[in-house]
C-alpha positions in Angstrom: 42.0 -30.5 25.3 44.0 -27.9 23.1 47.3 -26.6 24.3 45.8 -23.0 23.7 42.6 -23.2 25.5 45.7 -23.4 28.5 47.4 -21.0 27.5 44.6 -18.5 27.5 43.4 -19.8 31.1 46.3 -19.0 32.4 47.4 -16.0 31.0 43.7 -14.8 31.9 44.2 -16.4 35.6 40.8 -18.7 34.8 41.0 -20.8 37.9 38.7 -21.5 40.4 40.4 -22.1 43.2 44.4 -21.5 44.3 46.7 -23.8 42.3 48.7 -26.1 44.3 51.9 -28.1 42.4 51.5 -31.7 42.7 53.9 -31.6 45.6 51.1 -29.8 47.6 52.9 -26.4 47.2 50.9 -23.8 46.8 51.3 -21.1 44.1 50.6 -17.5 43.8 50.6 -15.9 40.1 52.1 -12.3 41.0 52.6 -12.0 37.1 51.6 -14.8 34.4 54.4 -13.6 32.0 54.4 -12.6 28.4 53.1 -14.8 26.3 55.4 -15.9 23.6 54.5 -16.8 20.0 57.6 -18.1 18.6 60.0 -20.9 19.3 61.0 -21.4 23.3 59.2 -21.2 26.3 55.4 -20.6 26.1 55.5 -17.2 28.9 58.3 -15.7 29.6 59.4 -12.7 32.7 56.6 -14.7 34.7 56.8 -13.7 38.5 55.3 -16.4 41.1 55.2 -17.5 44.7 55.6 -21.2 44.8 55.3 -21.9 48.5 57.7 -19.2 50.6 59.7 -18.6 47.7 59.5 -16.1 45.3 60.2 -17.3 41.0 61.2 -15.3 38.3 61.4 -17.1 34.7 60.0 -19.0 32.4 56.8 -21.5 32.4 55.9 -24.2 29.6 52.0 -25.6 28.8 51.4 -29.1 27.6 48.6 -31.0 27.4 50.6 -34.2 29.3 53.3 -34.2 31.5 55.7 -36.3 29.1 55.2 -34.1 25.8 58.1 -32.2 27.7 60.4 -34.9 26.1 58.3 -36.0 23.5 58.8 -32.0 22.4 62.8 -32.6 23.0 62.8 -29.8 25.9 64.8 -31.9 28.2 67.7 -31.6 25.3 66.6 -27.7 24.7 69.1 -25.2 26.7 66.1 -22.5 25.7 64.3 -24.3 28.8 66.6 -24.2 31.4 65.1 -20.9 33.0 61.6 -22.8 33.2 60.5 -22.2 36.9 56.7 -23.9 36.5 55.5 -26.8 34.1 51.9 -26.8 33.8 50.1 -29.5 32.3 46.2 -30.5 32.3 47.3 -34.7 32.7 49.8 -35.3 34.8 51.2 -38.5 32.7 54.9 -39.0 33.7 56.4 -38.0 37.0 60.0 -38.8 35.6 59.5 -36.2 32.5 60.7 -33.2 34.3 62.9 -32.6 37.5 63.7 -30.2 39.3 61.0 -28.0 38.1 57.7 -27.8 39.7 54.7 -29.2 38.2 50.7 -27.9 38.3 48.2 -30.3 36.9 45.2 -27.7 36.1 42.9 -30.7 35.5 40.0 -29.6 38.3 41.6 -26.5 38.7 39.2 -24.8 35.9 35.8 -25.3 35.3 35.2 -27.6 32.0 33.0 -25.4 30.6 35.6 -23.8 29.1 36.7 -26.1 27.5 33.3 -26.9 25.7 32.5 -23.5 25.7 35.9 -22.6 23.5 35.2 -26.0 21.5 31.7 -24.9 20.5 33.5 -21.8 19.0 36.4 -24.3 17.2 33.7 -26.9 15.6 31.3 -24.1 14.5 30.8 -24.5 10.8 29.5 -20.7 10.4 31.8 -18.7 8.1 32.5 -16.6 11.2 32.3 -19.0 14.4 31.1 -16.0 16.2 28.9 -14.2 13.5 25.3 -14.5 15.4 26.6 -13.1 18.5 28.5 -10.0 16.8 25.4 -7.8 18.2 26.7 -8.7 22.2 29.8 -6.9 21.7 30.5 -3.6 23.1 30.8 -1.3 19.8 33.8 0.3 22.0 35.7 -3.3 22.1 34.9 -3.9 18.3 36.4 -0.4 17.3 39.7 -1.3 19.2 40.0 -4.3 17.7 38.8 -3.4 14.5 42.3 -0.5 14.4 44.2 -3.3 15.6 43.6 -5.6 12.9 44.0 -2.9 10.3 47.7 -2.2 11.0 48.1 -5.7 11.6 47.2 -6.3 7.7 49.4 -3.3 6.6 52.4 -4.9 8.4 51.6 -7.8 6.6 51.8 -6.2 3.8 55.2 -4.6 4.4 56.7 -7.5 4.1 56.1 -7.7 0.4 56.8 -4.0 -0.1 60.2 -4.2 1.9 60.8 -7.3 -0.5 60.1 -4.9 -3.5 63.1 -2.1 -1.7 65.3 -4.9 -1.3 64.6 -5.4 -5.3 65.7 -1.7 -6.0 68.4 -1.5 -3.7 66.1 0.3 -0.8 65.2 2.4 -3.9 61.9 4.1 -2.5 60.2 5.2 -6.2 61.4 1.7 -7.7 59.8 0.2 -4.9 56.4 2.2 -5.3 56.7 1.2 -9.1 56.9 -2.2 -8.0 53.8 -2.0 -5.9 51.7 0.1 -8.6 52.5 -2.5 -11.0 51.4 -5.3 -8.8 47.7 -3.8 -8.2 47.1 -2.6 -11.4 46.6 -6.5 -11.5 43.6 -6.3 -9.9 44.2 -9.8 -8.0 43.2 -11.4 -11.5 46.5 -10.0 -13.2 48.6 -9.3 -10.4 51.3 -12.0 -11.0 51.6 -11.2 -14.5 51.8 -7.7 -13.8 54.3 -8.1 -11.3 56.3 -9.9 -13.3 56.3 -7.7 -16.1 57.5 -4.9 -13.7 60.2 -6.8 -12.9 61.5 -7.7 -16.0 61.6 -3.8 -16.5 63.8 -2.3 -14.0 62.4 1.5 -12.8 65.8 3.0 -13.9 65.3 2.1 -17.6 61.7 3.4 -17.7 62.9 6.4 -15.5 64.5 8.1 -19.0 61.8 7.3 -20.7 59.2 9.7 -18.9 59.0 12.6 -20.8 58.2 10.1 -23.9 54.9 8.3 -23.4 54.9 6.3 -26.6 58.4 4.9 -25.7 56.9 3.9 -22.0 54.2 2.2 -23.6 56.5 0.7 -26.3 58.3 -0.9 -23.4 55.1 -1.9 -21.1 53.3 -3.8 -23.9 56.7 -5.3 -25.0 58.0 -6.8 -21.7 54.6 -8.0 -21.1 55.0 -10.0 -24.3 51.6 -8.5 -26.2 53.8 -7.2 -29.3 55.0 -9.1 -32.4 55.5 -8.8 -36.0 52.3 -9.8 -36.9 50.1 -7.3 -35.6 48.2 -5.3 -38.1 47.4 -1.9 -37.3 49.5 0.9 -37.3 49.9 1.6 -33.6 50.9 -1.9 -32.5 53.4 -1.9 -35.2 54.7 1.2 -34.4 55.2 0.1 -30.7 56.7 -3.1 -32.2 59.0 -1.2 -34.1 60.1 1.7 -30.9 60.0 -1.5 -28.5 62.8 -3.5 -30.9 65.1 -0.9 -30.8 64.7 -0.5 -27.1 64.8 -4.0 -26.0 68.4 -4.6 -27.7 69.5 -1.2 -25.9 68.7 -2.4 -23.0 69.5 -6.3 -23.4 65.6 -7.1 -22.0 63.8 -10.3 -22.0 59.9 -9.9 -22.1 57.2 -12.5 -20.0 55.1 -14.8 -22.4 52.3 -13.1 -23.4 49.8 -16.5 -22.4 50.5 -15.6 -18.9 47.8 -12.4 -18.9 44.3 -13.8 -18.1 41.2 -12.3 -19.9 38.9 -15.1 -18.8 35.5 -13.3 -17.0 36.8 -9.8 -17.0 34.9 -6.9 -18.7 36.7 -5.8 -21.6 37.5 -2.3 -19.5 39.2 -4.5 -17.1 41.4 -6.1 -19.8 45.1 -6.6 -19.5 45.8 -4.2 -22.2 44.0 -1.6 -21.0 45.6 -1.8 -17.8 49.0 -2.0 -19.1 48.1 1.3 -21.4 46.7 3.0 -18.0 49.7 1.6 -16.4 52.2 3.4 -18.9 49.9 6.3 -18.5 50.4 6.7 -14.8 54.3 6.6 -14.9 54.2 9.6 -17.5 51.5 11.4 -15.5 54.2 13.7 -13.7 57.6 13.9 -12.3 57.8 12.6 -8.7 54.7 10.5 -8.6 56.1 9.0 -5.4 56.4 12.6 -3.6 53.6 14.1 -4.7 51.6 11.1 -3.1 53.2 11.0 0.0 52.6 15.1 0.3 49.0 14.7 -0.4 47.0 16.4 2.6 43.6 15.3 1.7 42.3 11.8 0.0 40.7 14.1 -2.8 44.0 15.3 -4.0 45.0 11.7 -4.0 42.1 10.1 -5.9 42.8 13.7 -8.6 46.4 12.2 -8.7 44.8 8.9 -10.5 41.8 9.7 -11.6 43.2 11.9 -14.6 45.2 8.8 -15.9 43.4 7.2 -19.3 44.9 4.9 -21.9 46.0 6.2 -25.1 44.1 7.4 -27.9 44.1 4.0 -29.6 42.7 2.5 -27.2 39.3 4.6 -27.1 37.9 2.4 -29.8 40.1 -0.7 -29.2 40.3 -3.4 -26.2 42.3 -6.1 -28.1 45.2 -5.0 -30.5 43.8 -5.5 -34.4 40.0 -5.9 -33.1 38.5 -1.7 -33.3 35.1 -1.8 -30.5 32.9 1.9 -30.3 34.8 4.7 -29.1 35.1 5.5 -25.1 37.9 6.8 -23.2 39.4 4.4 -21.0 40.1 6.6 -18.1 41.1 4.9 -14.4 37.1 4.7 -13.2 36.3 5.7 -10.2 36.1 2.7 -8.1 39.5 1.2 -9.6 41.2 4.7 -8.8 39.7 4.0 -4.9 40.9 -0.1 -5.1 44.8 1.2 -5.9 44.5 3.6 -2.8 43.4 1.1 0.0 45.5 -2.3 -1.9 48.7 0.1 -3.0 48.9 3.7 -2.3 47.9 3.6 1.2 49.5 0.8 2.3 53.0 2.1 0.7 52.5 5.7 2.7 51.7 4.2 5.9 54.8 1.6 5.6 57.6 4.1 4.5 56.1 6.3 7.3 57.2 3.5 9.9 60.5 3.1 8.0 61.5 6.4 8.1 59.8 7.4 11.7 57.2 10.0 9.7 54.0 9.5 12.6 52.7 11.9 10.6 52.1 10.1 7.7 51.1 6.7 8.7 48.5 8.6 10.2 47.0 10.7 7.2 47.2 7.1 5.5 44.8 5.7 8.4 42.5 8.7 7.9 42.8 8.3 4.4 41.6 4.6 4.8 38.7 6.1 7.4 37.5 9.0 4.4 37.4 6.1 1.5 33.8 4.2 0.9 34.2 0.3 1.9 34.4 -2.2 -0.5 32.0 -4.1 -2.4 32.3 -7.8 -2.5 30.3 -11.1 -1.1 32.8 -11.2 2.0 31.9 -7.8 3.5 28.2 -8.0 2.4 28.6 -11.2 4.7 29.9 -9.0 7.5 27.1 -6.5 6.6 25.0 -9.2 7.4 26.0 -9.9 10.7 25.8 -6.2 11.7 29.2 -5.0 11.1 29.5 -1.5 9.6 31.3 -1.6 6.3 30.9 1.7 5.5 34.7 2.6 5.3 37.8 1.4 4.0 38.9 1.5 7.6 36.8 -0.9 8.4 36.5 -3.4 5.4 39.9 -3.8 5.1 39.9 -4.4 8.9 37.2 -6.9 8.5 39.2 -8.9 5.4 42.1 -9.0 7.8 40.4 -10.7 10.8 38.5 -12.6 8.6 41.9 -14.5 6.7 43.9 -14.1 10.2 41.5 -15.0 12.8 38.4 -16.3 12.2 39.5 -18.8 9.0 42.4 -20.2 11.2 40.1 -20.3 14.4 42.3 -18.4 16.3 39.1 -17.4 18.9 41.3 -17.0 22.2 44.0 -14.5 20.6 40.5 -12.3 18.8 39.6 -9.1 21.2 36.2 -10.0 19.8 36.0 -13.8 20.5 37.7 -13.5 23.8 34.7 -11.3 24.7 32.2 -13.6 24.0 34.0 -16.1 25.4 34.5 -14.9 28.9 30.9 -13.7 28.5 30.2 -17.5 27.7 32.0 -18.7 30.7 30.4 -16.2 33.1 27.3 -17.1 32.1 27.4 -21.5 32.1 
């Protein structure tokens, strides 16, 4: 028996018949409480009638009677408002007094309990996956919104940790965030740490100069040195010495950049060239993607970026390849909207109150095609649709969340089937 199969039986009132406490009172739930996540008591506000009185306060779940000590909650001030222990095995009469005690064992039908542990053993990649088809598309779309802003308040966390980096500095924090998914998950770290090692305000009087910008990218990512050969890396050698004793800076290693399986188009040099690009594209990158109306005049925004000339017959410094532009394609322009762009909108919306905007960025997330990778083919599979952004990054989120952590009983989705499981034993 798991702690949280009881906590979902009682928040859901799954009992079938009254609850008595093991002093024979009987107990009416008026109100199981709020169910708390972090540290204290496991519901809290709950309102009962525990024989002719009425209780307001706090009630605790364990599994036994005497994990109330072994827990250290007779020590705990945080558990003085407790008004109802409930345990499945009532183990130790001395473990708690003064408080009443229910021992749900025979309260509930067990089932459940192998019901819910059918779900926890299941060795599918989604417990649930073969029974997506039984749940009410209404009930999927609910949950589906839900786990979207769930993942882009998870991903506030980083961004606020890249405002506290620039002094609650909005545009160093976008640059920051930019930097991070130009990465492309393979690079990220490296790119990340590049941006750091080049604070916004240095490259911020550099715009107007794009050969300076990308004197500075390359350098602080470590990629130029004496020995280079052709004119254009010594040339940024040369621009990025100067500037890096200006500005006392101290580059990454260069071995940190990862070129192992990526197409040469996806190579850190290109990137970093796009990269530079980007910052140069226009004044007020940051406010002219937060006034975007329409996801087309946001993928316009990125689509025009390309690498420098010398890199439409290069992919390595010294090593020429055929000529091709390396502009931002299509699909990588779409992959910094839902991983960076959007994400940044819809969290300085919440930050500065703008409804407004965290909404265009969830409709913005609704207009862009899904992504393609073996995880939402998998969902594809199972008859999710996939067909937005919406709903694929939705999908990755209750997939890393929910399902890989087994957390069936706190899923919209899995609580569904579960109680259809139940009703139907």
């Amino acid at each position: 028996m798991k702690e949280e199969l009881l906590h979902y039986i009682w928040k859901y009132r799954l009992f079938n018949r009254p609850l008595v406490t093991v002093e024979g009172e009987a107990v009416e739930i008026i109100s199981p409480g709020i169910h708390n996540h972090n540290a204290g008591p496991d519901f809290s506000d709950a309102r009962l009638r525990i024989g002719d009185e009425l209780w307001a306060g706090n009630v605790e779940i364990h599994v036994n009677s005497s994990d109330w000590i072994r827990h250290g909650h007779n020590e705990d001030a945080a558990y003085q408002n407790v008004v109802l222990h409930l345990v499945f095995n009532h183990d130790d009469e001395n473990a708690v007094r003064n408080i009443p005690v229910v021992q749900l064992k025979g309260f509930f039908d067990l089932s459940i309990h192998a019901y819910y542990q059918s779900f926890i053993s299941s060795k599918r990649w989604v417990p649930c996956i073969n029974q997506l088809h039984e749940v009410p598309p209404h009930e999927i779309s609910f949950w589906l919104e839900r786990m979207l802003i769930e993942r882009l308040e998870n991903k506030a966390d980083v961004i606020h940790g890249f405002l506290a980096l620039g002094n609650n500095n909005w545009e160093e924090a976008f640059y920051y965030t930019l930097a991070r998914s130009f990465g492309f998950s393979v690079n990220a770290l490296p790119f990340e740490m590049m941006a750091r090692s080049l604070p916004y305000r240095v490259i911020a009087r550099h715009l107007d100069r794009p050969f300076q910008v990308e004197a500075l990218v390359f350098g602080q990512a470590g990629l130029l040195t004496h020995d280079l050969l052709d004119p254009w890396p010594q040339e940024l050698f040369r621009e990025y010495s100067f500037l890096r004793q200006k500005y006392h800076l101290v580059p990454v290693e260069a071995h940190i950049w990862r070129y192992l399986r990526l197409r040469p188009p996806n190579f850190p040099t290109v990137r970093l060239s796009q990269f530079a690009s980007l910052l140069c594209s226009g004044g007020g990158m940051l406010s002219r993607v937060l006034e975007s109306k329409t996801i087309d005049s946001l993928m316009q925004l990125f689509s025009e970026v390309k690498a420098s000339e010398y890199w439409d017959n290069h992919f390595l410094f010294d090593r020429s390849t055929a000529g091709k532009s390396k502009r931002l394609g299509t699909e990588a322009v779409r992959l910094l909207l839902i991983n960076a762009v959007l994400p940044f909108m819809f969290v300085n919306g919440r930050s500065t109150g703008n409804d407004d905007l965290c909404n265009r960025a969830l409709g913005f997330f609704g207009e862009l095609p899904g992504e393609k990778n073996e995880q939402i083919t998998r969902w594809k599979e199972g008859g999710m649709d996939v067909s937005s952004a919406f709903n694929t990054q939705a999908l990755i989120g209750l997939k890393k969340e929910y399902c890989d952590k087994k957390r069936c009983l706190d899923c919209r989705i899995g609580n569904f089937l579960l109680k259809k499981g139940f009703n139907n034993e």
